[in-house]
N, C-alpha and C positions, 0 to 999 in steps of 0.2 A: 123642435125648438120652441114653437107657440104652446105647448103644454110645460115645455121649462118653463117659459118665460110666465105664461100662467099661474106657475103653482109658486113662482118666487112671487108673485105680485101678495095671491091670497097669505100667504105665509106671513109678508108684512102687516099685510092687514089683520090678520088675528093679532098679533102682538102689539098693534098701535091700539088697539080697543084694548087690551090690557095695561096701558099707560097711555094716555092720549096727550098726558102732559108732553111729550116727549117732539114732538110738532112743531114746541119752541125753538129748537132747533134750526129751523127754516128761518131763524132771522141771524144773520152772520155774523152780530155783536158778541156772541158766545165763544166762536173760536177768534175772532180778532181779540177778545178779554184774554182768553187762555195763552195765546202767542205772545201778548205783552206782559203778562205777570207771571206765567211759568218758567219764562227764562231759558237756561239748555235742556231741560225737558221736553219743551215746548217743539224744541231743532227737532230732537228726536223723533219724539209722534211724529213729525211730518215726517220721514223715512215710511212709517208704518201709515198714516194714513195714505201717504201715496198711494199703495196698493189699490185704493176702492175705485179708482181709474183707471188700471191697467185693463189692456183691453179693447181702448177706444186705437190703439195705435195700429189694432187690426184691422179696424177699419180702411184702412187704405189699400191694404192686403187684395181684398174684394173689388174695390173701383175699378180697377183696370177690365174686371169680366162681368160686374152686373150696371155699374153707371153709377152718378151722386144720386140720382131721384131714390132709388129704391133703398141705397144706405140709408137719406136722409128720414125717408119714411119708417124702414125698422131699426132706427135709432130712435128718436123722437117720439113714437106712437107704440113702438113694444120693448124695446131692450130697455129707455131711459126709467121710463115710469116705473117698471116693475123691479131694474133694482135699488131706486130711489124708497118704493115702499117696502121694498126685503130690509136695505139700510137701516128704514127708523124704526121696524119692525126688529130689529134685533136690538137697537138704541133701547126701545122701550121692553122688551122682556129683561136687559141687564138691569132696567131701573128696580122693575119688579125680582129679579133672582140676581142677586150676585154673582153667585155661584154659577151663573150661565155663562158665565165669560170664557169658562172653559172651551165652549164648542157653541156660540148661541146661534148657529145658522141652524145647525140638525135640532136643539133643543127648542128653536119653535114648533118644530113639528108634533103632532102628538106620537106618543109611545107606538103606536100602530104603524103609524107612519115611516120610522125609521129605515127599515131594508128599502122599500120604495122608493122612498127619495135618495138613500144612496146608488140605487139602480138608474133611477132618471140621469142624476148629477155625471154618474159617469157616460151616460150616453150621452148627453149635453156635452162633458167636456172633449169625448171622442169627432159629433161634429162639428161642434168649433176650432177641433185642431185642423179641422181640415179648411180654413181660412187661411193661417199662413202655411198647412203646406203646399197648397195652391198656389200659395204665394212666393213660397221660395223657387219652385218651379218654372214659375213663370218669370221671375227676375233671371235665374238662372241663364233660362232664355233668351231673354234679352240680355246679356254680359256676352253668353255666345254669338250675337247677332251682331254686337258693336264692338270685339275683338277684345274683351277683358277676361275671357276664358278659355280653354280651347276647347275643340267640339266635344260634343258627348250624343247617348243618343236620345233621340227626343222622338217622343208617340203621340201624334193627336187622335184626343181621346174623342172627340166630334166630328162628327163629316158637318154640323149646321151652325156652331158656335168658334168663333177665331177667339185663340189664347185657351184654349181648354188642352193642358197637353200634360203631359206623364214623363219622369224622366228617372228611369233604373236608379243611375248611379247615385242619383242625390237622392231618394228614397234608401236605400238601403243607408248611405251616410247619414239621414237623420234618426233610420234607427239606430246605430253604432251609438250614436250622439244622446240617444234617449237613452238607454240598457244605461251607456256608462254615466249619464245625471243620477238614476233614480239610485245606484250602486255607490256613487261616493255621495251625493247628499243624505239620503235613506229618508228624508221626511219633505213635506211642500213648504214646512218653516223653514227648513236651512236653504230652499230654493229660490225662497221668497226674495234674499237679499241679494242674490245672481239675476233675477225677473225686477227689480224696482233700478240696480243701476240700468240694464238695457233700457230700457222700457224709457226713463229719462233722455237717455243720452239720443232713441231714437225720436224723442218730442224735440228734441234740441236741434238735431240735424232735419228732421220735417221744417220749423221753421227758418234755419239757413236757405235751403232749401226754394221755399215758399218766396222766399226774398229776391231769391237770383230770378225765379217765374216769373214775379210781379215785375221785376225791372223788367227782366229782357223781354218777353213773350206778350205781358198786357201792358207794357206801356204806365205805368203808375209813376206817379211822381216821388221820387226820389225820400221827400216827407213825409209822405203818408203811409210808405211801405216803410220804413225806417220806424215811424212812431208805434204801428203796429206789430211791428217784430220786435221791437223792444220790449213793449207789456208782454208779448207773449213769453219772450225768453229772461225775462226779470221772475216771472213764475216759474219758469221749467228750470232755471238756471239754483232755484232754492231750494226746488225740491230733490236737482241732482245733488246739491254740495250735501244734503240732509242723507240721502241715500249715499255721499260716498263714507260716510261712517262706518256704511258693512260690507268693506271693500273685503276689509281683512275675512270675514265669515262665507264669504260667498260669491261678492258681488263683481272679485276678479274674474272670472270664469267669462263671461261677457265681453270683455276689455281682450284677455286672449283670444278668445275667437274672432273678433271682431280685426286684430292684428294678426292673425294667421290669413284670414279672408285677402286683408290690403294686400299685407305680401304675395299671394299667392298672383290677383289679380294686376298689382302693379307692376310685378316680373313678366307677365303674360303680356302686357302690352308692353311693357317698355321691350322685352326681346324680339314681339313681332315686327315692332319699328328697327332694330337697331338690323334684322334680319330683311326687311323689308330694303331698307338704307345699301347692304350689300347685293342686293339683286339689283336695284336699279343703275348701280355701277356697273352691272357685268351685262345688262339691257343696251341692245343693239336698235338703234329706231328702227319704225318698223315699215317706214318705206326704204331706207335701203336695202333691207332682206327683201323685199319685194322687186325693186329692178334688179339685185340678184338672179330672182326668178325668171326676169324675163328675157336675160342673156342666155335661158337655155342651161345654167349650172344645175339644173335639179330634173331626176324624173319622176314626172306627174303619174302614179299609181292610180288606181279606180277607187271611187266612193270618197264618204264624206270623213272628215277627221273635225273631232272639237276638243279645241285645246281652253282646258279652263286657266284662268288666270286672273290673279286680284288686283288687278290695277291696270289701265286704258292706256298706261303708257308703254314703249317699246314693243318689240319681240319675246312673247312669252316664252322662259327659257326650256320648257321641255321641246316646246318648237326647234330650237335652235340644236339643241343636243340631240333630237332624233333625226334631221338634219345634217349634224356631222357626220352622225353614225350610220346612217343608212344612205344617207344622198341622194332622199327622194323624197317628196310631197305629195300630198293627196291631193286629189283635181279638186277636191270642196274642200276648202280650208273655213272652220268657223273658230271666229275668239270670243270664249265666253268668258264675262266678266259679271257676279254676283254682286251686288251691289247694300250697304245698309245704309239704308237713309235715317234723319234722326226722328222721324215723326213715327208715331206705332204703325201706326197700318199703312199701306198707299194706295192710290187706287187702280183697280186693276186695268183702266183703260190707260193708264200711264207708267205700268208695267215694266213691260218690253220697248225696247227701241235696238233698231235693224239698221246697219250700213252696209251698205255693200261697196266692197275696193276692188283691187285691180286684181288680175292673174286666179280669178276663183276665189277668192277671201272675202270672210263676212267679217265684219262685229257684230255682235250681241251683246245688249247689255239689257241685267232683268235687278228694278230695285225692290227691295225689300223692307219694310217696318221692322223693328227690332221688338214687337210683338208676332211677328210674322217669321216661317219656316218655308225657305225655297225649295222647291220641288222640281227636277230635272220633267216630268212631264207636263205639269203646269207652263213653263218656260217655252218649251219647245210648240205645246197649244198657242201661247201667244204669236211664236215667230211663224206659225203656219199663218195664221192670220193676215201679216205684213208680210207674207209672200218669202218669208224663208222655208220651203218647205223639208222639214226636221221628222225623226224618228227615231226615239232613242234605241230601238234596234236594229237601225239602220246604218248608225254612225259608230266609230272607233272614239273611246273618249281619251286621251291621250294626257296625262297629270304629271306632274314633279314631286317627288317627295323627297325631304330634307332631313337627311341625317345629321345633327347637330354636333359639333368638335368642341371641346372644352380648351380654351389656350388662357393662357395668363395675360392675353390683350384689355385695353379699357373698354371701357362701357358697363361692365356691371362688374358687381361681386361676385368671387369665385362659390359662393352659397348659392346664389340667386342664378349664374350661369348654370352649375348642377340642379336647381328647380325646375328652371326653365325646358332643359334634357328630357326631366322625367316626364313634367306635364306634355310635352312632345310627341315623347315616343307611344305616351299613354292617350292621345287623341283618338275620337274616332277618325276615321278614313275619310276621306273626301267620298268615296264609292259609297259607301253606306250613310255619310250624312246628308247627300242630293238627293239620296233613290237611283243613283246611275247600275245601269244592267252591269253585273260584276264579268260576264263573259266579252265584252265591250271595252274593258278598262283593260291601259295599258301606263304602265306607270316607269316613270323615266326617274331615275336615283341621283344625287348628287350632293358630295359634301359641303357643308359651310363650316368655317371656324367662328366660334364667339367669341 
């Protein structure tokens, strides 16, 4: 990337010493003269100039895994400059060749130079895409962590760096995603106009965004964040209405995805709640199941049993159903309970937290950043710690899995109920997305109606 960024710099610079006049540029009266006396032409470029900025909205893509210092640094000190001098460096060869308008990035170059720079460019743009696929990965992540997706499976790719992680399904989905772009656009022109709506609408929502942070999180007065979200979005706001010009050529593609994505994820949460909502009605507290136990109604079998369960309220219901079913209890009863907190990371000395109750029963509860992937041995490290002593091949892990009924009841659309079904049944496992030993797992079935 520092030899990309290198060879755009020099490139400019050859071409500003063959028009030096071109410099004038840097003073802003030029395009403010052209937006006031060209009129609806003037709208239009702006569509097309937009483009010389896309790119900065990757930028944030990265934050989450290297920090603002290093962005700020190779923004500023190598990305900015060098395509600032490629820019005028192409301004100034069109002054001198017209006819360069055709192609005037490549035709800076000299005649020798061509195959190489198309070799560089394409390695350039191979790892630059790996900014937002990183990125999608990692958001992904995070949606699964904070219940707007359902699981899938996730690989970290570091034992020494958190958020560096791999995930099949959404790799393979963005190639499906790339084959069918390059197949119905056929050129980076007809792309262009699918990449300048995103690209806007994602500046638009960064500064919404920014707004809600600066209120709630830093405390900013209400003024100051308002006046500067307004300059921002009085800018981004022109150059989307400018870009929705080539809605028709391209620029829908963006707009569907981006409405496939809501739906997907706003049926995913809203069914986990409306599913969440029917369990907690059929939840028995869970000290009355506990003096249950100790009239003697249940017999206590040998070893440890842990029942996972998302929420600190009641009687976990596979508890209860392998209880009906079998009319016995394990002497070590643990309830484990995963937890996503809203902050990315947490820290590991606040982790875990250990109760102990009556009749052999634990709580556990282990929280998690929604940059962060819970780990069943990780977990169990901690409660050895606070004196629960755990072994995940020592213990039965005992789960619920929900087979989902389609009914004509309220709460959703009979579209979004069948969504819902699918993303369901097509989750990973609870066993394979903790790490739980698969010979260990015992998994208790039971219908819901939506």
């Amino acid at each position: 990337m520092l030899v990309w960024f290198a060879v755009l710099a020099i490139l400019g610079l050859r071409g500003i010493v063959m028009a030096p006049e071109v410099l004038a540029a840097l003073s802003p009266w030029h395009g403010i003269n052209f937006l006031l006396t060209s009129g609806k032409i003037g709208f239009v470029v702006m569509g097309a100039v937009f483009l010389t900025v896309t790119g900065a909205e990757a930028l944030y893509a990265d934050l989450g895994h290297f920090g603002p210092r290093p962005i700020r640094l190779g923004w500023f000190f190598i990305a900015f400059p060098a395509l600032i001098l490629n820019y005028f460096g192409q301004g100034a060869l069109i002054l001198k060749q017209p006819e360069a308008l055709v192609n005037p990035f490549y035709m800076l170059a000299p005649d020798w130079a061509l195959y190489p720079l198309v070799a560089l460019a394409t390695a350039a743009s191979v790892i630059a895409s790996q900014a937002l696929i990183s990125g999608a990965f990692s958001l992904t992540m995070q949606a699964i962590q904070m219940g707007y997706l359902p699981r899938m499976e996730i690989r970290h790719t570091s034992s020494e760096q958190r958020g560096q992680v791999y995930l099949p399904v959404i790799n393979n989905f963005l190639l499906v995603c790339c084959l069918a772009m390059v197949l119905g656009f056929r050129s980076s022109a007809n792309l262009a106009a699918a990449y300048g709506v995103a690209v806007t609408l994602t500046m638009i929502a960064t500064t919404i965004l920014f707004f809600i942070v600066a209120r709630k999180r830093w405390g900013w007065n209400v003024v100051w964040a308002s006046a500067l979200c307004i300059c921002l979005l009085s800018i981004e706001i022109l150059f989307f209405a400018a870009n929705v010009l080539k809605i028709w050529r391209g620029g829908w593609l963006p707009l569907v995805v981006a409405a496939g994505f809501l739906a997907v994820m706003t049926t995913w949460r809203t069914g986990r709640r409306i599913l969440s909502r029917h369990m907690k009605e059929r939840l028995l507290p869970l000290e009355s199941f506990l003096d249950d136990l100790s009239l003697g109604h249940a017999v206590r079998v040998p070893g440890t049993a842990v029942y996972m369960s998302g929420s600190l309220l009641g009687t976990p219901l596979a508890l209860l159903h392998n209880f009906k079913l079998n009319r016995s209890v394990h002497e070590r009863v643990v309830l484990l309970t995963i937890l996503a907190a809203d902050e990315p990371y947490v820290n590991p000395d606040e982790r875990i937290h250990v109760e102990t109750l009556t009749n052999g029963f634990h709580r556990a509860t282990a929280r998690y950043g929604f940059m962060e992937k819970a780990a069943i041995g990780e977990i169990f490290a901690g409660c050895r710690v606070l004196g629960l002593d755990l072994y995940p091949n020592a213990c039965t892990f005992v789960l619920s899995r929900e087979t989902l009924v389609v009914t004509p009841a309220k709460g959703m659309a009979m579209w979004r109920k069948r969504l819902l079904v699918l993303m369901s049944r097509n989750a990973q496992s609870a066993t394979a997305f903790f790490g739980l030993p698969a010979n260990r797992v015992v998994e208790m079935g039971m219908q819901i109606e939506i």
